[in-house]
C-alpha positions as CSV (number, residue, x, y, z in Angstrom):
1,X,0.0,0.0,0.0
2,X,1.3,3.3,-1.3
3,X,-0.2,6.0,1.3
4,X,-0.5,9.8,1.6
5,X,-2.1,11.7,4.1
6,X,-4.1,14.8,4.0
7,X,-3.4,17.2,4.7
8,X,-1.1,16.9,7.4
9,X,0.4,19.5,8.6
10,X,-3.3,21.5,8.9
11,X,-5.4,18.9,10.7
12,X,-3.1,17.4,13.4
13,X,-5.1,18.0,16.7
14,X,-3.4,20.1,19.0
15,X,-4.5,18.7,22.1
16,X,-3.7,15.1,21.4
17,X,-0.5,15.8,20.3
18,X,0.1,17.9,23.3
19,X,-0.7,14.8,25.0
20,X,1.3,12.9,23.0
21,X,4.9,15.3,23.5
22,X,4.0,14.7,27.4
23,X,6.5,18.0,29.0
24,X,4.5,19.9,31.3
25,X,5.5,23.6,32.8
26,X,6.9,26.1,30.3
27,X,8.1,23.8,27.8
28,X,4.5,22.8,26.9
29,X,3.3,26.3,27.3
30,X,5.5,27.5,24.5
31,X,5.0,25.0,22.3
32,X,0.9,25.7,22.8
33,X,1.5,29.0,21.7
34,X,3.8,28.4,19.2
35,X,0.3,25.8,17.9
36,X,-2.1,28.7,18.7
37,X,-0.3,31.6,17.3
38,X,-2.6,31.8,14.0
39,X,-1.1,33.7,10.8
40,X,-1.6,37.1,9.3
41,X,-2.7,37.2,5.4
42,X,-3.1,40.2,3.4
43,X,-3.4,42.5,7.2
44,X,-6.6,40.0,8.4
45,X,-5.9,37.3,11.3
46,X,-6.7,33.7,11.1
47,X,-6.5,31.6,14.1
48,X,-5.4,28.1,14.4
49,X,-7.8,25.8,15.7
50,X,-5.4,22.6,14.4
51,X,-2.3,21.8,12.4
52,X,1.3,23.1,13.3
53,X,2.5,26.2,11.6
54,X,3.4,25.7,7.9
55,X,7.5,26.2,7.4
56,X,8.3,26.3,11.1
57,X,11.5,24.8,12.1
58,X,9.3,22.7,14.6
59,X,6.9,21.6,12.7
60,X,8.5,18.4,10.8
61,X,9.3,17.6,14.7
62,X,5.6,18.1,15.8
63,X,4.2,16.0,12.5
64,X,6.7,12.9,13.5
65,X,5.6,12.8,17.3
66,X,2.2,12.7,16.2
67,X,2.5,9.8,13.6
68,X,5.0,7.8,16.0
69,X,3.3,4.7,17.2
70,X,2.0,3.7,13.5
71,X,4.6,0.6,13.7
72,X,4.0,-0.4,16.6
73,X,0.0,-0.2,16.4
74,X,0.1,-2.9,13.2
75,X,2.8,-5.1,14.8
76,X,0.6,-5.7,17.6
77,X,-1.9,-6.4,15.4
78,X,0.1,-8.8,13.2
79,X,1.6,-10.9,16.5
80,X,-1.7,-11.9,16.9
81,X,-3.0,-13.3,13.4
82,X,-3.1,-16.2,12.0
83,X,-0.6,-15.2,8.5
84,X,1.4,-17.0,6.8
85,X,4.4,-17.2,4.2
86,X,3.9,-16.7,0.4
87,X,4.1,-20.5,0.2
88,X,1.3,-21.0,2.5
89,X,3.2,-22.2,5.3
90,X,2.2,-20.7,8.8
91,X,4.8,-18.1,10.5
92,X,5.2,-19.8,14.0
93,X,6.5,-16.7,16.0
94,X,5.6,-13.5,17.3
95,X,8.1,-12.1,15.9
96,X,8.3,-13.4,12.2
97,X,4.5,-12.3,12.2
98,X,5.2,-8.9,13.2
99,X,8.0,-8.7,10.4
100,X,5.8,-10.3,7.7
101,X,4.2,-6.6,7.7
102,X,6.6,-4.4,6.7
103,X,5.9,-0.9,7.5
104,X,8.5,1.9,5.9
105,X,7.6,6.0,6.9
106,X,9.1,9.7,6.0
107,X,7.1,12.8,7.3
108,X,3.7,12.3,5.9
109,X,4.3,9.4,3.2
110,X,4.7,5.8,4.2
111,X,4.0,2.4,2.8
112,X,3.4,-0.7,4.0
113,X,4.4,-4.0,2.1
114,X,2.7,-8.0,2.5
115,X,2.1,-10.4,0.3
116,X,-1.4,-11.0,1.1
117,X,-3.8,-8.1,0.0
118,X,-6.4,-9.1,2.7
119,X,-3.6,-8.0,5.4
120,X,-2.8,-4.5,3.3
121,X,-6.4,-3.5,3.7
122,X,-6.5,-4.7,7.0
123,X,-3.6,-2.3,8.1
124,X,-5.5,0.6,5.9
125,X,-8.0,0.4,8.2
126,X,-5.8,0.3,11.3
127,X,-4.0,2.9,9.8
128,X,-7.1,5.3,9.4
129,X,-8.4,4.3,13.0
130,X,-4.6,5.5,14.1
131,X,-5.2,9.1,12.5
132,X,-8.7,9.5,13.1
133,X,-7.3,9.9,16.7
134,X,-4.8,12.6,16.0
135,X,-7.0,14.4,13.4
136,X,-6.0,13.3,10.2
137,X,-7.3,10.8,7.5
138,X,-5.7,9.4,4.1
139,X,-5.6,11.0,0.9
140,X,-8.1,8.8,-0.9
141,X,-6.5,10.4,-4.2
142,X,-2.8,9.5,-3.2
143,X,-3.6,6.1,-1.1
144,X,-3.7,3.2,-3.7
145,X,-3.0,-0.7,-3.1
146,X,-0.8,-1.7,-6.3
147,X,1.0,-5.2,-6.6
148,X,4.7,-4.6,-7.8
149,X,4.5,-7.4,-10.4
150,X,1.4,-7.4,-11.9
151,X,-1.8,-5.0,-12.6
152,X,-4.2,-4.9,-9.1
153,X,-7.7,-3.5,-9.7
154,X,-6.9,-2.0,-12.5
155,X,-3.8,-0.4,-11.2
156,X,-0.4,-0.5,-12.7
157,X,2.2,-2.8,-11.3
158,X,4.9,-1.4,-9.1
159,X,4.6,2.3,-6.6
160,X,6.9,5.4,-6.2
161,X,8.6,6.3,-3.0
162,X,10.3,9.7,-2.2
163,X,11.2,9.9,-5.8
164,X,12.0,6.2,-6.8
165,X,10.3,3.5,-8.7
166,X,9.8,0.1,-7.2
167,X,8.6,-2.8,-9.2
168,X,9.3,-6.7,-10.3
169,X,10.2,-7.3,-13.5
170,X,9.5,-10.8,-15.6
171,X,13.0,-12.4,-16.4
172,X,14.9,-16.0,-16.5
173,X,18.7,-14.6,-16.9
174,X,18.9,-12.1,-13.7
175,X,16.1,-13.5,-12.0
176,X,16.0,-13.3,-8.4
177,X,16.5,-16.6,-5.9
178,X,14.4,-18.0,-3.4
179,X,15.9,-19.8,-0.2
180,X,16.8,-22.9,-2.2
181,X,18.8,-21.2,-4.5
182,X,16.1,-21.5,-7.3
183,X,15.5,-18.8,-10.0
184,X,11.7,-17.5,-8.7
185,X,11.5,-15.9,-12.5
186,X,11.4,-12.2,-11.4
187,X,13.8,-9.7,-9.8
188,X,13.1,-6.4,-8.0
189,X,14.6,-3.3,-9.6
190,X,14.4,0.6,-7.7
191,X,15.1,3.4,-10.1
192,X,14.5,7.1,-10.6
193,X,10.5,7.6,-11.2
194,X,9.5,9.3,-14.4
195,X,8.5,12.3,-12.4
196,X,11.7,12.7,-10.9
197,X,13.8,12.6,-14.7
198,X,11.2,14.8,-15.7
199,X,11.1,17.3,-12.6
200,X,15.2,17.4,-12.9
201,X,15.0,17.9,-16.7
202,X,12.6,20.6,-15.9
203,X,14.8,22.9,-13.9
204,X,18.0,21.9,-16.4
205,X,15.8,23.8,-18.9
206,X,15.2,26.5,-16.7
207,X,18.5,27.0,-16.5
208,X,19.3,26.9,-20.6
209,X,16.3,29.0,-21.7
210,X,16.9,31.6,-18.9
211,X,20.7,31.9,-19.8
212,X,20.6,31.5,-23.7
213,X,23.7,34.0,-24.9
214,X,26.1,33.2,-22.1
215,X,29.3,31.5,-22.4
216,X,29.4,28.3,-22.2
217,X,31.6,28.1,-19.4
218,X,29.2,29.2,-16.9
219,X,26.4,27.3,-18.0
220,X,29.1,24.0,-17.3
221,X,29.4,25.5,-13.8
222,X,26.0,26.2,-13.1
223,X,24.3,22.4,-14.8
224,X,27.2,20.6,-12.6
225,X,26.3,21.5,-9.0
226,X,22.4,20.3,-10.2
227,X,23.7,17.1,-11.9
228,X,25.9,16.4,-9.1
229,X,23.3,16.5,-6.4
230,X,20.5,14.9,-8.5
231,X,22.8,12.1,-9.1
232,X,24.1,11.4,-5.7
233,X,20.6,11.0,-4.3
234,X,19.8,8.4,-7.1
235,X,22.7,6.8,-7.3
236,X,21.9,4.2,-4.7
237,X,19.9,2.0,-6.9
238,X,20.0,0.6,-10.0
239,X,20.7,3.8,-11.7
240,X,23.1,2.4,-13.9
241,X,21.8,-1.5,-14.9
242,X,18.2,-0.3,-15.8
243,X,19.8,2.0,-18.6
244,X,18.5,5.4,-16.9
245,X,21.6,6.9,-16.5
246,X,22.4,6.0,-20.2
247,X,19.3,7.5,-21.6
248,X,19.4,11.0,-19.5
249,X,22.7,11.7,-20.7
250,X,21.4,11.4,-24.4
251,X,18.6,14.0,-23.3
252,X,21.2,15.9,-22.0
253,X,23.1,16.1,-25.3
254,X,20.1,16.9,-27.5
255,X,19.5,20.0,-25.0
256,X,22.9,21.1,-24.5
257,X,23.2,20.6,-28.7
258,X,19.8,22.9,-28.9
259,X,21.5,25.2,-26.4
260,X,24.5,25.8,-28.6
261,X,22.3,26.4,-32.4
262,X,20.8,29.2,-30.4
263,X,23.6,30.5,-28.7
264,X,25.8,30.7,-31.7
265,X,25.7,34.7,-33.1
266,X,25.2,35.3,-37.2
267,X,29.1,35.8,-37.5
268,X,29.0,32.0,-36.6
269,X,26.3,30.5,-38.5
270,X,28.8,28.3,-40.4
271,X,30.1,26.7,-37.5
272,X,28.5,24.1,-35.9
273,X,27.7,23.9,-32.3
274,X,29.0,20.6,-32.2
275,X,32.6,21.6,-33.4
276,X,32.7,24.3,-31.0
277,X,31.5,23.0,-27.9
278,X,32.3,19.7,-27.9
279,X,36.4,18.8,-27.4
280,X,38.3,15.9,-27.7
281,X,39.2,14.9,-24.5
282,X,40.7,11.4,-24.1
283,X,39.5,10.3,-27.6
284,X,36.0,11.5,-26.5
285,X,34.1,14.3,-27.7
286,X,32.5,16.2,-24.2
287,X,30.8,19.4,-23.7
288,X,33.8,21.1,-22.4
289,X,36.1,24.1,-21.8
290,X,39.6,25.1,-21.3
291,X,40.4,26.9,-18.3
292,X,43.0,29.9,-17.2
293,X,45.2,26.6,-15.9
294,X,44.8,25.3,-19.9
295,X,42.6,22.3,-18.5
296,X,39.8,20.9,-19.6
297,X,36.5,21.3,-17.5
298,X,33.4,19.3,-18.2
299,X,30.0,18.7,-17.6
300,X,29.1,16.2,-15.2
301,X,28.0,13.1,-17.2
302,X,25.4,10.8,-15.1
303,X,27.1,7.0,-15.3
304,X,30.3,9.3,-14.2
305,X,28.9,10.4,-11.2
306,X,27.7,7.2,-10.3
307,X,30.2,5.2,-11.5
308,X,31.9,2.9,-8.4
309,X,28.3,3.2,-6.5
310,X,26.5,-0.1,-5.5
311,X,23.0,-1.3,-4.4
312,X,23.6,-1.9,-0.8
313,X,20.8,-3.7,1.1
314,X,19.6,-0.8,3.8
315,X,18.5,-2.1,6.9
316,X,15.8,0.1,8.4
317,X,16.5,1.9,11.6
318,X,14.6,0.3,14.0
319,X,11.5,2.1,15.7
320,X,12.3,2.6,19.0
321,X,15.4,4.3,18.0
322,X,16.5,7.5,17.7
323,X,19.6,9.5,18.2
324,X,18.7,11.6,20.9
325,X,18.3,8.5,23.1
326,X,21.9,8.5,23.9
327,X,22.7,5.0,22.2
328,X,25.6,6.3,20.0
329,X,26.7,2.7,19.9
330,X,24.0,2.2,17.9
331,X,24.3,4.6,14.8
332,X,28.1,4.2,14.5
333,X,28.0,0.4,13.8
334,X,24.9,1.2,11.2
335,X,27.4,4.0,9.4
336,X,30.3,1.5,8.7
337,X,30.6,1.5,5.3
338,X,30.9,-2.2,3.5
339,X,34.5,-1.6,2.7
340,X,35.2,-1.4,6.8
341,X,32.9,-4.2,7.3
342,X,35.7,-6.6,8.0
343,X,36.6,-8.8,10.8
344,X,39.7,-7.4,11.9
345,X,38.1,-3.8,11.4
346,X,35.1,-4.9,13.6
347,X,37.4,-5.5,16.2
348,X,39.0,-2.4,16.2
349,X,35.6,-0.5,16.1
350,X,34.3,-2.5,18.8
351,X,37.7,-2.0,21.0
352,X,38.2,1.1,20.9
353,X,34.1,1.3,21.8
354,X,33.1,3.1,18.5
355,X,35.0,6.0,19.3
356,X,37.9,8.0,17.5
357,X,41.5,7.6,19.7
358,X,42.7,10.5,19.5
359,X,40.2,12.9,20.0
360,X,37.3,10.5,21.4
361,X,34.1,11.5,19.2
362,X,32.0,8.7,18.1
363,X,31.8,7.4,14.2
364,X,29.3,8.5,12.4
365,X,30.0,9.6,9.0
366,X,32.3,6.4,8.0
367,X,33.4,8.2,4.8
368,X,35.8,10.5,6.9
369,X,36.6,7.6,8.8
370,X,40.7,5.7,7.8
371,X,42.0,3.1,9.4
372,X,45.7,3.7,10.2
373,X,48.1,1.3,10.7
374,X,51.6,2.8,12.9
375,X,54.5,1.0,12.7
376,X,57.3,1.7,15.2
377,X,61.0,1.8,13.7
378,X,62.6,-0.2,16.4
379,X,60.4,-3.7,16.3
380,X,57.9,-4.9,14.0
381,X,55.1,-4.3,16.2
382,X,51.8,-2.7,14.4
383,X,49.4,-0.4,16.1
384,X,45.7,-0.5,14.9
385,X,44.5,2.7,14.9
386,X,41.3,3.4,13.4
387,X,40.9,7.3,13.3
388,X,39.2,10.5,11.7
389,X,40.8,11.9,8.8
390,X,41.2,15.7,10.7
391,X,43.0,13.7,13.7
392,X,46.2,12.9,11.1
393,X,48.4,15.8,11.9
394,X,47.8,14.2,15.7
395,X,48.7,10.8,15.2
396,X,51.6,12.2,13.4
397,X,52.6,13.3,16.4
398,X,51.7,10.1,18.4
399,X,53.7,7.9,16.3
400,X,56.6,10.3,17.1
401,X,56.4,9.9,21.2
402,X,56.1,6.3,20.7
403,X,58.9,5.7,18.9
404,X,60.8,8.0,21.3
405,X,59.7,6.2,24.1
406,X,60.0,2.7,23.0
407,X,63.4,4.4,22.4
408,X,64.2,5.4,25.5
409,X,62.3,3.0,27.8
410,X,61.9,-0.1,25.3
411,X,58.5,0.4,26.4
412,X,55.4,1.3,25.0
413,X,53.3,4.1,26.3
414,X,49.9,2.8,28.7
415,X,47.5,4.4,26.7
416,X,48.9,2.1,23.7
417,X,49.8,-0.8,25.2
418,X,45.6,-2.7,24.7
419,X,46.0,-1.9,21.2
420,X,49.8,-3.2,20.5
421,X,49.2,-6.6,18.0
């Protein structure tokens, strides 16, 4: 099930979700007022009966404690059904019941994913019950029960979700495997929607139409940032083996080439855009120029971008998680990336309890994270030190005082000695 719900931010009730935030004393006060404040329009006030105020910092916060529970409310429901597997054998736990219904949720737009259609429109329902509390009801318009295989009620196979495509494709050659190892005949692919090529491909002719006589050179540094960005977010899927990346970049020549007949001033009518624009760069014609430095600077091509990038299985955060709760532990073992996901690494991580040595903050972002390995000159001992990239100048230093010390004292310093292997 693919839902939507409307309206959100204007019908939450303010007294349930008051309820539901729980502070009492000034802290509940201000955020009453903040709910009660109303809005000014064209000199005549409006009051606020419901809803949280639209573009305040606190209002994505407000939406989120009022449509927390939602997991919760159907896994309850599920740990008590009868349901079963897609091969019709019973789930015999609590627990594989309550993960048979997979529920998946950002701000106002969540879906919710079974097998069995029965159990979908169950869960609508529970769902509805759930908001009728707080307020708020489904978007009949936006809320739709698709299968991602095959047409349901009329409804094409397959949903989007915060800008991607899900849906099963027929094959025999790539086809997906089932426990036993056998081909099941179909494979899931998640791609860039329609509506988000189109929305991107939308602004990118903003940009050319708006800026038609300009060099060329600034309309490569202005199309890059946008590529960049819109390929980064999208790159995380099958981007590249469903062909999409292929086929924007051809729509992407065929504007840039329309770009450049336009730009092109009388004196040049007998050159072509594609001789002028386009350089040889590495026995490849790109849209391209030369900069004070003599190099060569080039728009960002989509399979470029995304180039090295693979589909990692994402593990959903679990729903009684969150990082104010303290559990740092938590979120730095989630953010190690698959090329630190060794054993030895592990160990390291887990020693040194998640946390960098030298200046003790917790991993999160993994890409800033490099695992150093010191050597010291007099013995072939190695020290494991896994590290953030701004603490190098430091361990610099660190490598210098042990080596002085084992110098001096054959000795290693205490603070080392745990992680000497």
């Amino acid at each position: 099930m693919d839902a939507d719900i409307s309206k959100c931010f204007d019908k939450i009730d303010h007294e349930k979700l008051l309820s539901l935030i729980g502070f009492k004393g000034k802290v509940r006060t201000q955020i009453r007022a903040w709910l009660k404040s109303g809005n000014i329009f064209e000199g005549i006030f409006d009051s606020t009966a419901s809803g949280t105020p639209q573009g305040g910092v606190i209002s994505p916060l407000l939406s989120n404690i009022a449509l927390d529970g939602i997991e919760k409310v159907i896994g309850d429901w599920a740990e008590n059904q009868d349901l079963k597997r897609p091969d019709g054998k019973p789930l015999d736990s609590k627990k594989k019941r309550r993960m048979s219904v997979s529920f998946v949720r950002y701000a106002d737009d969540f879906v919710v994913m079974n097998h069995n259609a029965r159990v979908i429109e169950k869960c609508k329902e529970i769902i509805g019950n759930f908001l009728a509390e707080r307020g708020l009801k489904l978007s009949e318009a936006k809320t739709k029960i698709v299968h991602t295989r095959i047409p349901y009620e009329g409804v094409e196979p397959g949903f989007e979700f915060l800008g991607f495509k899900v849906k099963h494709f027929d094959t025999t050659k790539h086809s997906a495997k089932n426990n036993q190892g056998r081909n099941i005949g179909f494979r899931l692919l998640i791609f860039p929607s329609m509506k988000s090529r189109r929305k991107h491909f939308e602004k990118v002719d903003g940009i050319l139409r708006r800026y038609k006589h300009v060099r060329h050179s600034w309309i490569i540094n202005t199309l890059n940032p946008v590529i960049i960005g819109w390929t980064n977010y999208f790159k995380y899927s099958h981007f590249l083996t469903t062909k999409v990346a292929a086929s924007m970049e051809q729509t992407l020549f065929k504007k840039l080439l329309y770009w450049g007949k336009r730009n092109l001033n009388s004196a040049n009518k007998s050159m072509k855009p594609y001789d002028k624009f386009w350089h040889k760069i590495n026995g490849r014609r790109q849209f391209a120029f030369i900069d004070r430095k003599g190099d060569y600077v080039t728009i960002s091509l989509y399979r470029s971008i995304a180039k090295g990038s693979s589909l990692v299985k994402y593990v959903k955060v679990k729903g009684t998680i969150s990082v104010c709760n303290g559990d740092l532990k938590y979120w730095s073992r989630r953010t190690i990336s698959p090329s630190m996901k060794s054993k030895t690494k592990e160990k390291l991580l887990k020693r040194q309890d998640y946390k960098c040595l030298v200046c003790g903050a917790t991993f999160y972002q993994m890409t800033s994270l490099k695992p150093t390995i010191l050597s010291l000159l007099r013995e072939e001992v190695l020290i494991r030190l896994p590290i953030y990239n701004s603490c190098m100048l430091s361990v610099t230093i660190i490598k210098v005082l042990i080596n002085f010390s084992y110098a001096r004292r054959n000795s290693i310093p205490k603070f080392l000695r745990s992680r000497v292997r």
